[in-house]
C-alpha positions as CSV (number, residue, x, y, z in Angstrom):
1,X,102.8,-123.7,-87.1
2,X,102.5,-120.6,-84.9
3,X,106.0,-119.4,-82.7
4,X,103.6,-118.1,-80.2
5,X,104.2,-120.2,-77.1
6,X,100.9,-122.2,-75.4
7,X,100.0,-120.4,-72.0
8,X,98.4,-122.0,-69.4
9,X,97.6,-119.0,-67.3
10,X,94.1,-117.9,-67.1
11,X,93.4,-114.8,-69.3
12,X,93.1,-111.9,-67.4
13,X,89.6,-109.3,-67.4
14,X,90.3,-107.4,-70.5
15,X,90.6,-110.4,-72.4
16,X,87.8,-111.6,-70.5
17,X,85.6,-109.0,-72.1
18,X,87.0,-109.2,-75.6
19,X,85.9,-112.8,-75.3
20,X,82.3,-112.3,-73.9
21,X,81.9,-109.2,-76.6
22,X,83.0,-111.5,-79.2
23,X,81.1,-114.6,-78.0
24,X,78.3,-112.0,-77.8
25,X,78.4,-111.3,-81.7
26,X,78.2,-114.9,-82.2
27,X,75.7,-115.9,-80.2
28,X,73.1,-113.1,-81.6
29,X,74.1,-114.4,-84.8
30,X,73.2,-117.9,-84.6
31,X,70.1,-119.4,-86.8
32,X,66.8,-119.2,-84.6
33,X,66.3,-122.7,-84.7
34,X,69.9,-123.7,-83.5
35,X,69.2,-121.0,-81.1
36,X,65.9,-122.5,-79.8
37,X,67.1,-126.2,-79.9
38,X,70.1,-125.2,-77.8
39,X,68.1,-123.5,-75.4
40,X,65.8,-126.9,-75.1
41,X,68.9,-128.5,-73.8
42,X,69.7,-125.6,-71.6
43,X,66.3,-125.7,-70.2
44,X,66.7,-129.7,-69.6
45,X,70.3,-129.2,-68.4
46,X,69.2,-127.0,-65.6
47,X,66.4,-129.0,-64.7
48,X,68.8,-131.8,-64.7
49,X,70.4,-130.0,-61.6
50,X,67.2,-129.0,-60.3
51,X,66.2,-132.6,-60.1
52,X,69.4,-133.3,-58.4
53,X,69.3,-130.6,-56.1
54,X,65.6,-131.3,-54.8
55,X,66.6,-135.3,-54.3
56,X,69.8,-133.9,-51.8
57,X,67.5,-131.4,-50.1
58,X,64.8,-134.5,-49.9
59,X,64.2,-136.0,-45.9
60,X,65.7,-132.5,-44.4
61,X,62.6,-131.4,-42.4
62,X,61.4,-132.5,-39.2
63,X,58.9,-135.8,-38.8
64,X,56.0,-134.8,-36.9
65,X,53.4,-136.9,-34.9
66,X,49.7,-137.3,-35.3
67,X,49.2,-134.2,-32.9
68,X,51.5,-132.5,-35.2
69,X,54.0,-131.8,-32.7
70,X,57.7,-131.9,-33.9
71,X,58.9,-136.0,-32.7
72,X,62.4,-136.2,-34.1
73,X,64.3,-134.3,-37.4
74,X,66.1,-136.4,-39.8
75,X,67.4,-133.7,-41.2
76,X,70.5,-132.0,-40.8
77,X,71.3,-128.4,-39.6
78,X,69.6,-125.8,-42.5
79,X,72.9,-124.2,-43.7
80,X,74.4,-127.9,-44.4
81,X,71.3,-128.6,-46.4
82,X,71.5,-125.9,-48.3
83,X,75.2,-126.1,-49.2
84,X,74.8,-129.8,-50.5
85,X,71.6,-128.9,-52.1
86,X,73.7,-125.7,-54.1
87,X,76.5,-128.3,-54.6
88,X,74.2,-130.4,-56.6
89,X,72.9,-127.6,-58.4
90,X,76.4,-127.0,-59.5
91,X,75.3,-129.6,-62.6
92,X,73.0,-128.2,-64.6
93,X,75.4,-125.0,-65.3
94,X,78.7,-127.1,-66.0
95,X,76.5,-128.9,-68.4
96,X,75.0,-125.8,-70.5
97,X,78.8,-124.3,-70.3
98,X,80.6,-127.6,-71.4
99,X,77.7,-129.5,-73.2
100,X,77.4,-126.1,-74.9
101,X,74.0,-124.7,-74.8
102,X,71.9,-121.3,-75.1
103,X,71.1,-119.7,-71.3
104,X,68.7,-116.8,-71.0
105,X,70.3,-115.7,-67.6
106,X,73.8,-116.4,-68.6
107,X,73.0,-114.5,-72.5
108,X,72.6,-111.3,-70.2
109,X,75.9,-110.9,-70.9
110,X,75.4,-110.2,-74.6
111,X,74.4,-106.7,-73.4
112,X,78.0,-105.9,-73.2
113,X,78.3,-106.3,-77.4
114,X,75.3,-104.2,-77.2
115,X,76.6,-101.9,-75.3
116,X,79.9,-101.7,-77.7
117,X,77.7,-101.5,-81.2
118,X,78.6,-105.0,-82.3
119,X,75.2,-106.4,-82.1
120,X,71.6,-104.6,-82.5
121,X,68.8,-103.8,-80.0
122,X,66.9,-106.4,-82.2
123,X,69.7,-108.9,-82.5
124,X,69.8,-108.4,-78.7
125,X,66.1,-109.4,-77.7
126,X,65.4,-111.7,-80.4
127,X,68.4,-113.8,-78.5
128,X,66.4,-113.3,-75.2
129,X,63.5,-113.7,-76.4
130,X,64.0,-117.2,-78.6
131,X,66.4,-118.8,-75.8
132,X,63.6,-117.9,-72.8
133,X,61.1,-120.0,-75.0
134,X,63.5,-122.5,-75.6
135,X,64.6,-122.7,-72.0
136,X,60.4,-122.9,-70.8
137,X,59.9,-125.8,-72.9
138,X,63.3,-127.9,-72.1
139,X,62.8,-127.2,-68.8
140,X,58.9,-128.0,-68.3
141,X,59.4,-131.3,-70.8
142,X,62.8,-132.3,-68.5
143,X,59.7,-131.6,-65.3
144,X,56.9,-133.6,-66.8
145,X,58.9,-136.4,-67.6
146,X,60.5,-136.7,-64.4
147,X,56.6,-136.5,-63.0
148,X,55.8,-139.5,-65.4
149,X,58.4,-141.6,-63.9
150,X,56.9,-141.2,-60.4
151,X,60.5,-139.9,-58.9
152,X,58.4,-137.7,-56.5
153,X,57.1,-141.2,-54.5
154,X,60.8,-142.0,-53.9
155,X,62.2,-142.5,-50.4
156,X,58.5,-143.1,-49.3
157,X,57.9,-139.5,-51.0
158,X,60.4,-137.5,-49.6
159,X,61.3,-136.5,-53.1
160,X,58.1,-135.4,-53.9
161,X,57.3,-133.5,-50.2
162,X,60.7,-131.7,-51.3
163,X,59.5,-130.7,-54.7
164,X,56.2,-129.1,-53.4
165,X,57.6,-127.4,-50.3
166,X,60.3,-125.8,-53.0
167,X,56.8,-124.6,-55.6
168,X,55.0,-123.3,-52.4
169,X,57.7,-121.8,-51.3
170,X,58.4,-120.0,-54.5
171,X,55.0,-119.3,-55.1
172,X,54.4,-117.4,-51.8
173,X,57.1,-115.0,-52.5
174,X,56.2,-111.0,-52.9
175,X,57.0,-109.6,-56.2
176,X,59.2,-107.3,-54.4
177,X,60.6,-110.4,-53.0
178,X,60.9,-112.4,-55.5
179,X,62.3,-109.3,-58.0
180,X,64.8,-108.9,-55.5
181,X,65.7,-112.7,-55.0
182,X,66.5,-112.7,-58.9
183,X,68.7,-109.5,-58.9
184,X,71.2,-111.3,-56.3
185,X,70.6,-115.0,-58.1
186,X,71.8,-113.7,-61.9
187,X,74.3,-111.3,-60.5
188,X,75.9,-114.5,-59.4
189,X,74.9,-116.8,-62.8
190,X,77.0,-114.1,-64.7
191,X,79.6,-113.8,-62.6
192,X,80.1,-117.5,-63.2
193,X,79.9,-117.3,-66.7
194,X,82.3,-114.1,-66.8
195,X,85.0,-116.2,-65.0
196,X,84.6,-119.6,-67.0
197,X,85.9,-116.5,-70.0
198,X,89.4,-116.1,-68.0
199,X,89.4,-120.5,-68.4
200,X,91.7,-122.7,-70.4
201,X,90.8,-126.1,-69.9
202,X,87.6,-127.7,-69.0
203,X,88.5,-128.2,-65.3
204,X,89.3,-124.4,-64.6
205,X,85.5,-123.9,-66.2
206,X,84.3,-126.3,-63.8
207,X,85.9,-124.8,-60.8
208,X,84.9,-121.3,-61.8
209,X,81.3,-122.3,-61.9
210,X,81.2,-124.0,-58.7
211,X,81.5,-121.6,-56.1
212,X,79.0,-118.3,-57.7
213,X,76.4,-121.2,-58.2
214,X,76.4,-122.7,-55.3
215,X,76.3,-119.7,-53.4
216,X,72.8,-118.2,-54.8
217,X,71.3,-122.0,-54.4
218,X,72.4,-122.0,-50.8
219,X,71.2,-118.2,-50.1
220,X,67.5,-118.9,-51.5
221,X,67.9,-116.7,-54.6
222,X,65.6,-116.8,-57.6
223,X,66.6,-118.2,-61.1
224,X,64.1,-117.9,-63.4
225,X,64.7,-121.2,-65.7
226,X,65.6,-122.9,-62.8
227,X,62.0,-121.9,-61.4
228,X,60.4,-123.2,-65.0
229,X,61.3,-126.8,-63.8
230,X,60.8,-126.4,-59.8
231,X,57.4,-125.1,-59.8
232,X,55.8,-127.0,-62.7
233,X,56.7,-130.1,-61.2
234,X,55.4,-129.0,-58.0
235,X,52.4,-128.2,-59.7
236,X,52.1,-131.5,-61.7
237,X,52.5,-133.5,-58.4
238,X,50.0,-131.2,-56.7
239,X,47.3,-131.7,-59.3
240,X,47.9,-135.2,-60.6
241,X,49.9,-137.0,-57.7
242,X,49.0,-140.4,-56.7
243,X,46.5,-140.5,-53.8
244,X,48.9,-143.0,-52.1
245,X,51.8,-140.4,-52.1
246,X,49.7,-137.7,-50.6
247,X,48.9,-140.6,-48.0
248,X,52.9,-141.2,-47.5
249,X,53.4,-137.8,-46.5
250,X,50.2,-137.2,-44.5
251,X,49.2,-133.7,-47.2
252,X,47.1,-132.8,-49.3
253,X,46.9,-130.5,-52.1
254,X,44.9,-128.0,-50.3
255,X,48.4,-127.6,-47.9
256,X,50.3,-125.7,-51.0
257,X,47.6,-123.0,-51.2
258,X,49.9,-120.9,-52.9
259,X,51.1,-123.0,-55.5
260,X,49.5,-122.5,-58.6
261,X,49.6,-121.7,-62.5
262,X,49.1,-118.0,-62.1
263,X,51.4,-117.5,-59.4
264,X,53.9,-119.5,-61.2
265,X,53.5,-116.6,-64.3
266,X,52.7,-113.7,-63.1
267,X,54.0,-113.7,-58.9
268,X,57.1,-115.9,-59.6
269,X,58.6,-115.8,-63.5
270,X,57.5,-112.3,-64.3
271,X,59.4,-110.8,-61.0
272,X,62.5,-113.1,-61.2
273,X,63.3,-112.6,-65.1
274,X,62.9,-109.0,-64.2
275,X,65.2,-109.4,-61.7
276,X,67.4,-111.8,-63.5
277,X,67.8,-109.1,-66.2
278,X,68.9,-106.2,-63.8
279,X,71.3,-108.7,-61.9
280,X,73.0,-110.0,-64.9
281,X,72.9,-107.3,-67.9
282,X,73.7,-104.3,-65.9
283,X,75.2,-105.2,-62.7
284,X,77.7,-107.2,-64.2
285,X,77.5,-106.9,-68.1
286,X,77.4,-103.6,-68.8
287,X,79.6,-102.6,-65.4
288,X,82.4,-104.8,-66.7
289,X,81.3,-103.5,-70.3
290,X,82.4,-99.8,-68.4
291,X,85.2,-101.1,-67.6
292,X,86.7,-102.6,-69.9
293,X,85.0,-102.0,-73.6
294,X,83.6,-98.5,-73.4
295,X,86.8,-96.4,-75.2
296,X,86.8,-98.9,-78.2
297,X,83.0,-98.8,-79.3
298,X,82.7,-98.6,-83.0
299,X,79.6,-96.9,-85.1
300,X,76.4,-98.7,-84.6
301,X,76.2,-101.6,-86.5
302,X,74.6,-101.2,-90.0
303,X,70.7,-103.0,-89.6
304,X,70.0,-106.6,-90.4
């Protein structure tokens, strides 16, 4: 039985990085299926907030008249909507950090055992690589089921206007824009990953994610998983949608001009993972790496 007493306090930044540069090592390491099955449930665990998030934000916009003039908003003020609509986002990140999954945004972070010779420019991508596929196909099966159960034609398609005003939305973005959006969006996933390190318990992960994540839903940022189930769906409910739902809320596909399969690729993904990359590996990987790890890097590590 160890004499070394049980602390409770949270473990401070150099610990911190010992922990992601270890976690690092084992995460590069893991078997590539493992790897890609976790990242299915990572991909479904976001969309799982996504889904949440777009049924909060649902009913926010103003009801128009037959002229199209503004006749009352059921909505309340934007900043409110967007808090509760972060705050339900909140979800999908406690459950890849507690369920235990594989994130491409939040394995940005394995840059920093890159960065101290632990693990291998190869070891590195094929991480990236294997956990981005894995997060496209949890995250566009978690969006086509959710389209097969018709949740879109909810509160007399509410749901479903919210879900196509977020892919249009998205869609319509510059790749400036959108390159941009992602920088600020995984800047903040990482720094919510980087603080559930200083955690002890469950609940202190919780409360560390809470706040960073919120905070880039709220301020319109770009995350690229997250986008793998927003914009399918929209694109599913664009193309095969019921004709009464496009009736409910007086649309029709030609009113999401922008919302299609090769924006989705090449103006939306493409430019946020970019983003999402410079926002989480160097902004905050390899600048806490810097800090913290750069006087006790060892010899590269021998080749696998």
């Amino acid at each position: 039985m160890s004499d070394q007493p049980i602390s409770f306090d949270a473990v401070l930044p150099p610990g911190m990085a010992a922990k992601a540069e270890e976690l690092g090592l084992k995460k590069a390491g893991l078997p590539a299926i493992n790897m890609f099955v976790l990242a299915i449930l990572a991909g479904a665990f976001i969309g799982v907030g996504a889904i949440f998030a777009t049924t909060v934000s649902a009913g926010s916009m103003s009801v128009k008249d037959a002229a199209g003039a503004a006749a009352f908003s059921t909505g309340l003020p934007y900043g409110v909507v967007r808090l509760l609509t972060g705050l339900a986002f909140t979800v999908g990140l406690i459950l890849v950090v507690v369920g235990g999954s594989e994130l491409f945004t939040g394995n940005n972070l394995i840059i920093m055992a890159f960065a101290n010779r632990k693990v291998t420019l190869g070891g590195l991508l094929r991480n990236w690589c294997i956990v981005y596929a894995g997060n496209f196909v949890g995250s566009i099966l978690t969006a086509y089921i959710v389209f097969l159960g018709k949740q879109y034609s909810f509160g007399s398609g509410a749901i479903g206007l919210a879900a196509l005003g977020i892919g249009e939305a998205k869609t319509s973005l510059t790749f400036i824009q959108a390159t941009a959006l992602g920088v600020m969006c995984n800047a903040l996933v990482c720094m919510a990953v980087w603080l559930c390190y200083s955690a002890r318990s469950t609940t202190d992960k919780i409360l560390s994610i809470i706040p960073p994540i919120a905070c880039f839903v709220a301020a319109g940022f770009e995350h690229s998983v997250a986008n793998m189930y927003f914009i399918p769906v929209a694109l599913f409910i664009k193309q095969w949608g019921d004709a009464s739902f496009f009736e409910m809320i007086k649309k029709t596909a030609a009113d999401f001009p922008h919302l299609t399969w090769g924006n989705f690729f090449l103006g939306n993904l493409v430019p946020v993972t970019l983003g999402n990359i410079i926002g989480g590996a160097f902004m905050v990987g390899l600048v806490y790496w810097f800090i913290y790890l750069r006087k006790t890097a060892a010899r590269p590590a021998a080749p696998k």
